[in-house]
C-alpha positions as CSV (number, residue, x, y, z in Angstrom):
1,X,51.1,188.2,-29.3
2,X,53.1,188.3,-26.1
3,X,51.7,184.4,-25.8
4,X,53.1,182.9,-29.4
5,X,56.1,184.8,-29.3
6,X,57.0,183.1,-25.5
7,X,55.4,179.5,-26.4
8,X,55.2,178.9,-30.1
9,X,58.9,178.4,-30.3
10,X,58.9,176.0,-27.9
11,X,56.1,173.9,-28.7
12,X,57.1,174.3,-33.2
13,X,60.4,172.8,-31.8
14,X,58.7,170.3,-30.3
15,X,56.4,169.6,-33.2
16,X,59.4,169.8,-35.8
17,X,61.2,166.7,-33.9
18,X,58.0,164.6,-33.9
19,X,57.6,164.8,-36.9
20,X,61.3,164.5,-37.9
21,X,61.3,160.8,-36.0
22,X,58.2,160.4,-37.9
23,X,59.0,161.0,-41.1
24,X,62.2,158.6,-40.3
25,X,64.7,161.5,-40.9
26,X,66.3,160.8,-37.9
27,X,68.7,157.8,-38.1
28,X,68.3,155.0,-35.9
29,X,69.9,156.1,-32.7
30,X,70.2,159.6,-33.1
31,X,67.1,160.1,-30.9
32,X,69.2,158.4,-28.3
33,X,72.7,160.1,-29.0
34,X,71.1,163.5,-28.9
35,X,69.0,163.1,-25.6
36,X,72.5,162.3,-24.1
37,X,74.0,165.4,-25.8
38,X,71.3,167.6,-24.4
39,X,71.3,166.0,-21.2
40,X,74.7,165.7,-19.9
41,X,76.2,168.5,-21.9
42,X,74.2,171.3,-23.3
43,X,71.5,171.4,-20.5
44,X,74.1,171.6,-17.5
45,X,76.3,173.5,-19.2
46,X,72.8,176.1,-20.0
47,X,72.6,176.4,-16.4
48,X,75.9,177.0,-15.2
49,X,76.7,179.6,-17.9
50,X,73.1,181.5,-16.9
51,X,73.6,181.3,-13.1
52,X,77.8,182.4,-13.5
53,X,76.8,185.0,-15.7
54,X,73.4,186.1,-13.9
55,X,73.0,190.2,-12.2
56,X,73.5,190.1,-8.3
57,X,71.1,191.3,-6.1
58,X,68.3,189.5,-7.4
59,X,67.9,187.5,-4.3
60,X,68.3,183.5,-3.4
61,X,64.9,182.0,-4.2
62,X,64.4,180.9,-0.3
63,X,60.5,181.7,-0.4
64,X,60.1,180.3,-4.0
65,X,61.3,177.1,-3.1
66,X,59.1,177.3,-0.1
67,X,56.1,177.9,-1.9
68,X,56.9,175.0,-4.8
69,X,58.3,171.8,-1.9
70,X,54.9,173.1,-0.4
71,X,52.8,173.0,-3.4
72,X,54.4,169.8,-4.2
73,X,53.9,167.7,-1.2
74,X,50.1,169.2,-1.1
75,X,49.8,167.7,-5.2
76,X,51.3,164.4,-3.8
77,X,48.9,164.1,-0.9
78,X,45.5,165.0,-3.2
79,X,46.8,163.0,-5.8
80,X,47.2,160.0,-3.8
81,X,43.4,161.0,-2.6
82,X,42.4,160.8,-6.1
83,X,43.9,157.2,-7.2
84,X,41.9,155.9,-4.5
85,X,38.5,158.1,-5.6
86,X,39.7,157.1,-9.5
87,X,39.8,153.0,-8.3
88,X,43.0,152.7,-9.7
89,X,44.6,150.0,-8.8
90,X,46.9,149.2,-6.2
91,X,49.9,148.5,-8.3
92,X,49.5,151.3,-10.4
93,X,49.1,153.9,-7.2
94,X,52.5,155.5,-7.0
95,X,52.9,155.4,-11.1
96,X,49.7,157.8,-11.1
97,X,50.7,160.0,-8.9
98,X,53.9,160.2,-9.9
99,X,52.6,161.3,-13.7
100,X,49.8,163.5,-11.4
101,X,53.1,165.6,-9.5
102,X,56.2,164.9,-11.6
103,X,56.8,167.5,-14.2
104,X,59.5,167.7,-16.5
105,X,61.9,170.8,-15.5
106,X,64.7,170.0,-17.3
107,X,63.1,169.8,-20.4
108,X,60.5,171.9,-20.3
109,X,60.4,174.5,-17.0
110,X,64.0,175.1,-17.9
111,X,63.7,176.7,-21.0
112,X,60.6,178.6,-20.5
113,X,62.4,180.1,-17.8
114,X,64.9,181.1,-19.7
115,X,62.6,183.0,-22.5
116,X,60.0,184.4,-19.9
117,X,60.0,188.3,-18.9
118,X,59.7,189.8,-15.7
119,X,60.2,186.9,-13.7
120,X,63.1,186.2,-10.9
121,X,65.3,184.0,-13.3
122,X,68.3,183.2,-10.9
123,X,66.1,183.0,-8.2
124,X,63.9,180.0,-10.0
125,X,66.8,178.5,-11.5
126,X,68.4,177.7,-8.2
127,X,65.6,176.3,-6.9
128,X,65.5,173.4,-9.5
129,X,68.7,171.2,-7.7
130,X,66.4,170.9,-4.4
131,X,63.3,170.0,-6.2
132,X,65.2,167.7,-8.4
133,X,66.1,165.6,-5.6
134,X,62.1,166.7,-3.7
135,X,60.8,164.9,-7.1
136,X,63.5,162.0,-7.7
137,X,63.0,160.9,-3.5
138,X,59.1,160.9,-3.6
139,X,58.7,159.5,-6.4
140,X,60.6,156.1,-5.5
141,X,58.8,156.2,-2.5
142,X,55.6,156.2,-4.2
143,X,56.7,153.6,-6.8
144,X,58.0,151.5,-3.6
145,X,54.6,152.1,-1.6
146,X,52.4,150.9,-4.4
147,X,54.5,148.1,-5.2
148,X,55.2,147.0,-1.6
149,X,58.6,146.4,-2.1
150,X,61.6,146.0,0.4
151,X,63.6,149.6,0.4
152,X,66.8,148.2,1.0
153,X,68.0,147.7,-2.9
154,X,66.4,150.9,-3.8
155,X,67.5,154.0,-2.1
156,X,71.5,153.3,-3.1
157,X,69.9,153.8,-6.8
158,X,67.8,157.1,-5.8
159,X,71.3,158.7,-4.0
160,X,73.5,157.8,-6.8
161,X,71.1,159.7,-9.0
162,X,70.9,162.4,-7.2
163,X,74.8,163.3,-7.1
164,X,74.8,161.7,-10.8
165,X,72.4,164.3,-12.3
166,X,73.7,166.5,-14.7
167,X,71.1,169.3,-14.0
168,X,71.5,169.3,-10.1
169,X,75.4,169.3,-10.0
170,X,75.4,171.8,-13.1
171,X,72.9,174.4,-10.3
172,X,75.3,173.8,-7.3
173,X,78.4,174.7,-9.4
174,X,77.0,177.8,-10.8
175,X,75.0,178.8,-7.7
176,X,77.9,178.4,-5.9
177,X,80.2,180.5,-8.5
178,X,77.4,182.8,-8.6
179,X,77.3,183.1,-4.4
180,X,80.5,184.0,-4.3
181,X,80.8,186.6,-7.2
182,X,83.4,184.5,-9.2
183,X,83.5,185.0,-13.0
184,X,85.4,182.8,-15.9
185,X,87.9,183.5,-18.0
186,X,87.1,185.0,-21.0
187,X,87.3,183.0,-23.7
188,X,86.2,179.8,-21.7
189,X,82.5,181.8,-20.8
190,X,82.2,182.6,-24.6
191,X,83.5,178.8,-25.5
192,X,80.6,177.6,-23.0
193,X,78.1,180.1,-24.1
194,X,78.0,179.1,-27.6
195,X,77.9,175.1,-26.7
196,X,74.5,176.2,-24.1
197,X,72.7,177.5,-27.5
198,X,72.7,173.8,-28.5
199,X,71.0,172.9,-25.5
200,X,67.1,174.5,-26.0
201,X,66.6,173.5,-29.4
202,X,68.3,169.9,-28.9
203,X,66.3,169.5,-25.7
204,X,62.5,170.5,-27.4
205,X,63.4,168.3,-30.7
206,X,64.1,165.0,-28.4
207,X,61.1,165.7,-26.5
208,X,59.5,165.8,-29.6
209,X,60.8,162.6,-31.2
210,X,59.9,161.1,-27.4
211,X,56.3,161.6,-28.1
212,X,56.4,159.8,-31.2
213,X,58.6,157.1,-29.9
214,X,56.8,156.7,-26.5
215,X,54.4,153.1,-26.4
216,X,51.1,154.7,-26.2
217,X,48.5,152.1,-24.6
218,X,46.5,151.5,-21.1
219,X,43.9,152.8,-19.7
220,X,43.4,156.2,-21.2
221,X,40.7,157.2,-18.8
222,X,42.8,157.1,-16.2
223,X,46.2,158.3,-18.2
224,X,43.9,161.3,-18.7
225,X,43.2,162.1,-15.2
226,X,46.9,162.3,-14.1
227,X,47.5,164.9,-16.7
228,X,44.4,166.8,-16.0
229,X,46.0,167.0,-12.1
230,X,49.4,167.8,-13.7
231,X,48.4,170.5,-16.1
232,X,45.4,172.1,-14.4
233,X,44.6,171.3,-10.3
234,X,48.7,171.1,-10.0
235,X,49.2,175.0,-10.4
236,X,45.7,175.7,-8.8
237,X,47.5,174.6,-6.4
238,X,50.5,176.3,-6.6
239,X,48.6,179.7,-6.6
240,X,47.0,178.9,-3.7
241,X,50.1,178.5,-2.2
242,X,51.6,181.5,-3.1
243,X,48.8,184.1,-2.3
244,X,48.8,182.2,0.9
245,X,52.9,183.2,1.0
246,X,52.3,186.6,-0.3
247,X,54.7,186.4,-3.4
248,X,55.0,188.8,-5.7
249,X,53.6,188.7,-9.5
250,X,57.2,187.3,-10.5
251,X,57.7,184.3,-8.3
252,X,53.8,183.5,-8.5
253,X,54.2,183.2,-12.4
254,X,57.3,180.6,-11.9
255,X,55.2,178.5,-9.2
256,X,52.3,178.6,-11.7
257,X,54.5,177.3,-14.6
258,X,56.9,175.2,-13.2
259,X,53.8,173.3,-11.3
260,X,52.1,173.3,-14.8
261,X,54.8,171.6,-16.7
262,X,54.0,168.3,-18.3
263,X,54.8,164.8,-16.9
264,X,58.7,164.2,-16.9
265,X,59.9,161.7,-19.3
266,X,62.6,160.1,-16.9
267,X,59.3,159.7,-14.8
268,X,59.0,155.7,-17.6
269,X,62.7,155.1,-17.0
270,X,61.7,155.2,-13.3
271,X,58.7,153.2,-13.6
272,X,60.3,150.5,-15.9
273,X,63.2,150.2,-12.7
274,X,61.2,150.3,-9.8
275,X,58.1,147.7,-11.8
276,X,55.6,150.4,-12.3
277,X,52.8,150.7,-14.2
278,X,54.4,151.1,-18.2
279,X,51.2,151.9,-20.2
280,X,49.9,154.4,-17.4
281,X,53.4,156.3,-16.9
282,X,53.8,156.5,-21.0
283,X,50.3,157.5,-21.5
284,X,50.2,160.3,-18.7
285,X,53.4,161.8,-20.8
286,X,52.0,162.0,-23.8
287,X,48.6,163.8,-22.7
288,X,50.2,166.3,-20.1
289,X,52.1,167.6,-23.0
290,X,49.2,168.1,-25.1
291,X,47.3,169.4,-22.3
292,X,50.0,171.6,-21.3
293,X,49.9,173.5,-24.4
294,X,46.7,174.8,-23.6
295,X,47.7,175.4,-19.4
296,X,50.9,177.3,-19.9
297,X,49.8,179.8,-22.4
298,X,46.8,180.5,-19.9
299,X,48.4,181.1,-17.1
300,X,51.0,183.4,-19.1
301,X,48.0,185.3,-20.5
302,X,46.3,185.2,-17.1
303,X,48.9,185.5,-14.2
């Protein structure tokens, strides 16, 4: 009961905006106009009001974000060992296992952070600005590896990104407030608490209407590989990790989940840029969040 009452939200929000875009009740670019919404508005604004308004003395997150950079550049390395078992080929390298390590914080480790118990909640959401910009740097240099390309016209993209994202400059603002014990004026923290309860619902009904929406075709053999890494060896490895570190129940749940998210949907946008591989980065989105049903529930029930 603990389980459904956690996840069915979530994934029933999700569901409801599939089918929504399905049914064609959504207009034509409200898919798009809401994705912005949640992105550069509700989300950030989710995190800064939760991190502002957060209890002190919970601690800074050093050793979380330890174990998950670790657990991260470990994924990165096996998965790269796996392309080359799998045969895939040489321009589709760095799009596999970027859809094999990439998953989607923002839309989805964020607000199941936000609804789980007994977890460090501060702590994990200040990790997510560093390992935003962990994610966002490896994977261009995967994309540019398997492509072979010249660097020089791509890492002004990946650092304008990084000090563009809404998410990352949303966790240094509140961290920051938070560090130094500040609080808001009154009515402004109750004005930005009731815009952040946009943000959840708005986030898990685009994700939704992305699944529909997303071109579904490739290879599927190997689209299913990269979310079986994602959803199932990715937080395998993440516990390792942390019973290596010695964390406590807490911060090993957060590795666990945030490592068993599904594939990030910005991950396609990437690939489209940097000449990826389009029918394995879209295909390896739409299967890590199926399989990722079944992964986070287990490791709630389990961990």
């Amino acid at each position: 009961m603990q389980i459904l009452t956690i996840l069915s939200p979530l994934f029933l929000t999700i569901a409801l905006g599939a089918w929504l875009q399905r049914s064609g009740f959504f207009g034509e670019d409200f898919l798009a106009g809401a994705n912005k919404l949640s992105y550069w508005v509700g989300l950030p604004i989710l995190v800064v009001i939760s991190l502002i308004t957060a209890e002190h003395g919970e601690g800074g997150g050093g050793r979380l974000l330890v174990a998950l950079v670790i657990g991260t550049f470990v994924s990165v390395g096996l998965a790269w060992s796996a392309a080359r078992l799998l045969r895939v080929k040489s321009g589709s390298e760095g799009t596999w296992v970027q859809a094999a390590f990439r998953g989607n914080l923002t839309f989805i480790g964020l607000p199941i952070i936000l609804t789980m118990p007994n977890i460090p909640r501060t702590a994990a959401i200040l990790t997510m600005a560093p390992l935003l910009i962990v994610f966002n740097t490896i994977s261009v240099c995967l994309l540019v590896a398997s492509r072979h390309r010249s660097t020089g016209s791509v890492w002004p993209m990946v650092t304008r990104e990084i000090f563009r994202n809404p998410v990352i400059l949303a966790s240094v603002l509140g961290g920051a407030v938070y560090a130094a014990g500040g609080s808001l004026w009154l009515p402004l923290e109750r004005t930005l608490i009731q815009i952040s309860r946009m943000a959840l619902p708005l986030a898990l009904l685009c994700i939704g209407g992305a699944l529909v929406t997303t071109p579904f075709r490739g290879n599927r053999r190997i689209a299913i590989a990269a979310a079986v890494f994602k959803t199932l060896l990715s937080p395998l490895i993440g516990y390792g990790v942390a019973r290596a570190m010695r964390l406590d129940p807490g911060e090993t749940r957060v590795v666990l989940l945030l490592m068993a998210c599904p594939t990030a949907a910005i991950s396609y946008t990437m690939v489209r840029q940097l000449g990826g591989d389009e029918a394995v980065a879209a295909s390896s989105i739409v299967f890590s969040t199926l399989f990722s049903a079944i992964a986070l529930p287990a490791i709630i029930a389990f961990v």
